[in-house]
N, C-alpha and C positions, 0 to 999 in steps of 0.2 A: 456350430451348435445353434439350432432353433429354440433359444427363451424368451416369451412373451414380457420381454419388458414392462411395456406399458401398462399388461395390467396387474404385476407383480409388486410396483411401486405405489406404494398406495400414499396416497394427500395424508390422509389422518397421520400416518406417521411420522413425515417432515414437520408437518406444521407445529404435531408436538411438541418433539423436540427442539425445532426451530422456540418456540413459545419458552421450552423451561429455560434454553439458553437466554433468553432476549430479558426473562425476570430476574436473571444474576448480573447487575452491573458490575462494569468490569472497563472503566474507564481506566488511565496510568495511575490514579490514587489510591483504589482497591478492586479487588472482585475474581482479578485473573487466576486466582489460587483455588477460589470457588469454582469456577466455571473448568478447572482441570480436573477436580477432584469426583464432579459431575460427570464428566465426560469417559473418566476413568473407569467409573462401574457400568457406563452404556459400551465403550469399546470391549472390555471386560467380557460382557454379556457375550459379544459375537465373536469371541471364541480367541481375540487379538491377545499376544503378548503388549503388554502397557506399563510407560513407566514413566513417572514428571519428573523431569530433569531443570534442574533452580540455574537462574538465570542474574536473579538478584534475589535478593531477602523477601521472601513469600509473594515471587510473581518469576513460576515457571511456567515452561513449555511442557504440553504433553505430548508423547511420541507413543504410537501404538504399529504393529506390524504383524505380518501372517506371512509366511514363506512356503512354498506351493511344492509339492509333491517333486519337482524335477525342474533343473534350472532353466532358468528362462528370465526375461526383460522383467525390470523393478521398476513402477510407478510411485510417483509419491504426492498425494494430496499435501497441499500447502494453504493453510487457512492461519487468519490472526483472532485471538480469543479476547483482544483488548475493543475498546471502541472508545471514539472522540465522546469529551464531557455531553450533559445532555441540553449546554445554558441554560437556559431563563427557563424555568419548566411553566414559569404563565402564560408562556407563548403557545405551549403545545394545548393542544385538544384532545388529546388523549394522555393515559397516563404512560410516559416514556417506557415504564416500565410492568406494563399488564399485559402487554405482548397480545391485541384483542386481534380478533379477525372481522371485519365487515365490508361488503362490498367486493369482496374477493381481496383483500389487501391485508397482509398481517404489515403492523404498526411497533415500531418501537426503536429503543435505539440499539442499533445494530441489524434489523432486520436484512435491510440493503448490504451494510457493511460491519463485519461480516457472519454475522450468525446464521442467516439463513441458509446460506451456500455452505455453512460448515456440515448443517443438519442435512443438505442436500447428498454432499462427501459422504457422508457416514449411512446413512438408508442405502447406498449404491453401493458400499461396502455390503451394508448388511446382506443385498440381493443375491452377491457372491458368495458369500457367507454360507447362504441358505441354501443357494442354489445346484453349486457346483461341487462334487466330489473329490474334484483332483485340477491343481491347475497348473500353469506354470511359471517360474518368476515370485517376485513378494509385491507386494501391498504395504504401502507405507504412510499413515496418516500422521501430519505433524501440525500442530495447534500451538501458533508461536503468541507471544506477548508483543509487547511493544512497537507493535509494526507502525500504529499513527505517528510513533514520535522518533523513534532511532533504528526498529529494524534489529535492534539488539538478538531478539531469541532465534529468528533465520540465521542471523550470525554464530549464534550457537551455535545449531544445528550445522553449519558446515564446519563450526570449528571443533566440533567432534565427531567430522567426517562420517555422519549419516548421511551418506550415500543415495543415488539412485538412477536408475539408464533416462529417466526422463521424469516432466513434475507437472502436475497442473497448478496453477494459482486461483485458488475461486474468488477473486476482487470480483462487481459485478462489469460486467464487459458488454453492456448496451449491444446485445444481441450478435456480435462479434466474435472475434477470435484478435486477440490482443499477440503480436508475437514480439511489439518491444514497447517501450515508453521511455520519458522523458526523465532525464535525473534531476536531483537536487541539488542546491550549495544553500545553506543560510549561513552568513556571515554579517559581524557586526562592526561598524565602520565608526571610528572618533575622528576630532577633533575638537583645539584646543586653542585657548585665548589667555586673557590676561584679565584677571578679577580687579576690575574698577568701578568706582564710584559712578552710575549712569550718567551724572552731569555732567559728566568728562567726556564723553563718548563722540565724537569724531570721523571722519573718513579714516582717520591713520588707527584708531582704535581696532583692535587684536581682540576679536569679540567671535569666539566659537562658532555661533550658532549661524551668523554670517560667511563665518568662512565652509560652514557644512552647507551653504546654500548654494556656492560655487561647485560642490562635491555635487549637488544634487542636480544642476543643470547639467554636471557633464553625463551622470545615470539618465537623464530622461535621453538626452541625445543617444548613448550607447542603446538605451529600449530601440527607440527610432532605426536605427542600423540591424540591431536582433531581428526586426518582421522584416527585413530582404533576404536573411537567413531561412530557407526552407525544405524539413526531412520530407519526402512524402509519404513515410509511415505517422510522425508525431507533430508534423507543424514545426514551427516556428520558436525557436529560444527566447527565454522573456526573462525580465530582470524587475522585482518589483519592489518600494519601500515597503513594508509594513508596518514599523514603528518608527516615532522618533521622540528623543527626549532631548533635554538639556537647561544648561543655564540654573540657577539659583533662585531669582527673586526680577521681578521686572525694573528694580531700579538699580541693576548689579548687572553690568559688563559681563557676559557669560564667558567662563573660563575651560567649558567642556559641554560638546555633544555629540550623540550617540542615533546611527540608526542602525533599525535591523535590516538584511536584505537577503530575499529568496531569489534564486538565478535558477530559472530551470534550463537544465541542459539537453544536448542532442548526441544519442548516442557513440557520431562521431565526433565530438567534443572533448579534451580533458582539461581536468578540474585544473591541474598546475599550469596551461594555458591561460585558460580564463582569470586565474590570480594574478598570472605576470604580465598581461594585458590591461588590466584593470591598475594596477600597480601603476603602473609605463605612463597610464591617459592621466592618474591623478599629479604624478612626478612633472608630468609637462603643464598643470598648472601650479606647481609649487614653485618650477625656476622662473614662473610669471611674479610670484609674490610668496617669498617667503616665510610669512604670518602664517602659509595655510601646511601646517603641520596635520599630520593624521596618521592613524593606525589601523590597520586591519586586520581581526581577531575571525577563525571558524569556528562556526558551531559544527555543523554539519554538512557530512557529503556520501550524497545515496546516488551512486552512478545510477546513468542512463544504459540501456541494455536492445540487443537487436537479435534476436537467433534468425538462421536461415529458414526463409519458407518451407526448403526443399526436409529439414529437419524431423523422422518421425513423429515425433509428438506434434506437430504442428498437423501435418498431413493425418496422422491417427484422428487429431478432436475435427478435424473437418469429414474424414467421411462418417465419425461416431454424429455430429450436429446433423450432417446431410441424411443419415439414415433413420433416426430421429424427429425432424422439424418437418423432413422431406422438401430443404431448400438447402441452397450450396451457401454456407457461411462466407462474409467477407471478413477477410484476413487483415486487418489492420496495426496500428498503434496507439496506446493511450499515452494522453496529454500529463496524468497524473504519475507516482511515482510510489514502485509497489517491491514487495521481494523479491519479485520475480529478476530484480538487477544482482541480489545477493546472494539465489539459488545459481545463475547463467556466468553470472562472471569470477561469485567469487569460490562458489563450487562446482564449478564446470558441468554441471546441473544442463539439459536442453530444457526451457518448458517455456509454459506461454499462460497467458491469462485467459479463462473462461470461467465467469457465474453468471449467477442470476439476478438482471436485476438492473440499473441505471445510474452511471455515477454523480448523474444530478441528482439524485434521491437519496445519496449518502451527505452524514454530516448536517441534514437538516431537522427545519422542526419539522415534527410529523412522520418522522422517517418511514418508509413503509416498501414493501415489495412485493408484488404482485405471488399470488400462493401456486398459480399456473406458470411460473416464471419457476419458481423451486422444483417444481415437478418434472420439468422439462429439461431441467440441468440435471437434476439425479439422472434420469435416464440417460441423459447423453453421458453421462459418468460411467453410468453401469455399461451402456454399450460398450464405451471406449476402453474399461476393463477386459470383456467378455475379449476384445479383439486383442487387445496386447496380452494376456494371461493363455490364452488358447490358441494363439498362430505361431509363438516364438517357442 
């Protein structure tokens, strides 16, 4: 079928809607219940079955779908309707939440990650929508919560087996085709001393925060080992402190301290490995000196995820970008860590990451995304509908 994409897709109306999304904050403290109930009367409008399905206490997921005249291959757009806080708002130059356009660049938070690309989804819906009389297979838009911090609402969504032959991830994917990335661990590491009087303090002294320093030269060495470790989809495994606390008062023997630790993983990696390894290097300096007690508590584990090249959706969003951009996308990995591990692995889901946009320009001040960058993923969406809804 010959339909003029390009000029069917029009800027005014991404950016719109990109805009009313980006004015409803919707970081993990509030918003995400606004930004579904929103989205609800726009999916509504084109004509989609929609229904928000709660996730936790007034922060659900919304699921919208359309099922085509005659069976055939189901697509499923995967977008998160949460975004990271927006810190210090004295930092920014504009107001986080005005969602302005200047210079060709809509600003705010969430532009990058992920509103824009939602607005992107949903116009390339609409195109079909409008366009096509009969097609074949469903259309499945799903708008998850909590993807910056657990990933919770994709979890949902395959734990009540919404389904689909293949999924796109709109993260922004720096002109790419994302087909795995990198997993998470954050885990929280103690140890433990003996609450003394400072004046007492000693070599022999049982002083926490000394003994988490032994902990911590053996992390920096195990990083050092990580960069000889190398996927050539996602780089390199890295291991990093991010916080630490401990101790009571500077003239008291610390009796306890605490750090946090991200470990990003590699697809062929698992997590019960990297625990019992990590276990093993601290054990072998305990039978050095048994003052150095510790425990290791998880917070979190968002596997690492790798689909085959050869995978339709993979090969679909490359000849949908190639006919589109009129250049052959390169197929990579991202370093970051997205749904796309909890659609692939834990619903057997094929899909890969492509949006609009740069994942340095997500999570910062000023966040912004180029408005020619939304335009251009819509269409490669809509292509890549037009080709899986009307070949199968």
């Amino acid at each position: 079928m010959n339909l003029d994409i390009k000029s069917k897709i029009k800027e005014e109306e991404i950016t719109n809607l990109a805009q009313e999304l980006i004015k409803i904050p919707s970081d993990e403290t509030a918003g995400e219940k606004e930004v579904c109930e929103y989205l609800k009367n726009v999916l509504k409008s084109l004509g989609m079955k929609v229904w928000l399905q709660e996730v936790l206490p007034n922060r659900p997921n919304i699921i919208a779908e359309v099922v085509g005249d005659k069976v055939g291959k189901s697509l499923m757009f995967n977008g998160h309707i949460d975004t990271v806080p927006i810190g210090n708002i004295e930092k920014w130059s504009v107001d986080p939440y005005s969602a302005i356009i200047k210079n060709g660049k809509l600003f705010g938070r969430g532009a990058t990650d992920m509103k824009g690309s939602i607005a992107s989804m949903i116009i390339a819906i609409k195109f079909i929508m409008n366009n096509l009389e009969t097609f074949n297979g469903k259309i499945i838009f799903t708008g998850v919560m909590a993807e910056e911090t657990t990933g919770l609402g994709t979890q949902k969504i395959v734990e009540e087996n919404i389904k689909a032959d293949m999924a796109i991830v709109g993260e922004p994917s720096d002109e790419k085709i994302y087909r795995a990335h990198k997993g998470t661990m954050w885990f929280n590491l103690f140890t433990y001393g003996k609450l003394e009087h400072s004046s007492e303090s000693n070599s022999e002294s049982n002083n926490a925060i000394m003994n988490m320093m032994k902990l911590i030269t053996e992390i920096n060495e195990i990083g050092k080992e990580l960069e000889t470790i190398e996927n050539n989809l996602v780089g390199h495994p890295s291991i990093n402190i991010g916080l630490i606390e401990g101790g009571t008062k500077q003239n008291m023997i610390a009796d306890s301290c605490k750090i946090s630790i991200d470990r990003r993983t590699l697809p062929e990696e698992k997590p019960d490995d990297i625990l019992d390894k990590l276990r093993m290097r601290f054990n072998e300096l305990r039978s050095v000196d048994d003052r150095l007690r510790f425990n290791l508590e998880i917070d979190t584990i968002r596997e690492a995820v790798e689909v085959a090249e050869s995978e339709q959706i993979v090969q679909e969003v490359k000849n949908a970008v190639n006919k589109i951009v009129n250049k052959v996308p390169t197929i990579s990995g991202m370093k970051a860590t997205t749904d796309m591990s909890i659609l692939v692995n834990q619903g057997n889901i094929p899909a890969v990451i492509y949006g609009p946009g740069f994942i340095k320009q997500a999570h910062t001040i000023d966040e912004f995304v180029e408005v020619k960058r939304l335009v251009e993923s819509s269409q490669v969406y809509a292509k890549l509908l037009l080709n899986i809804l009307m070949n199968n």
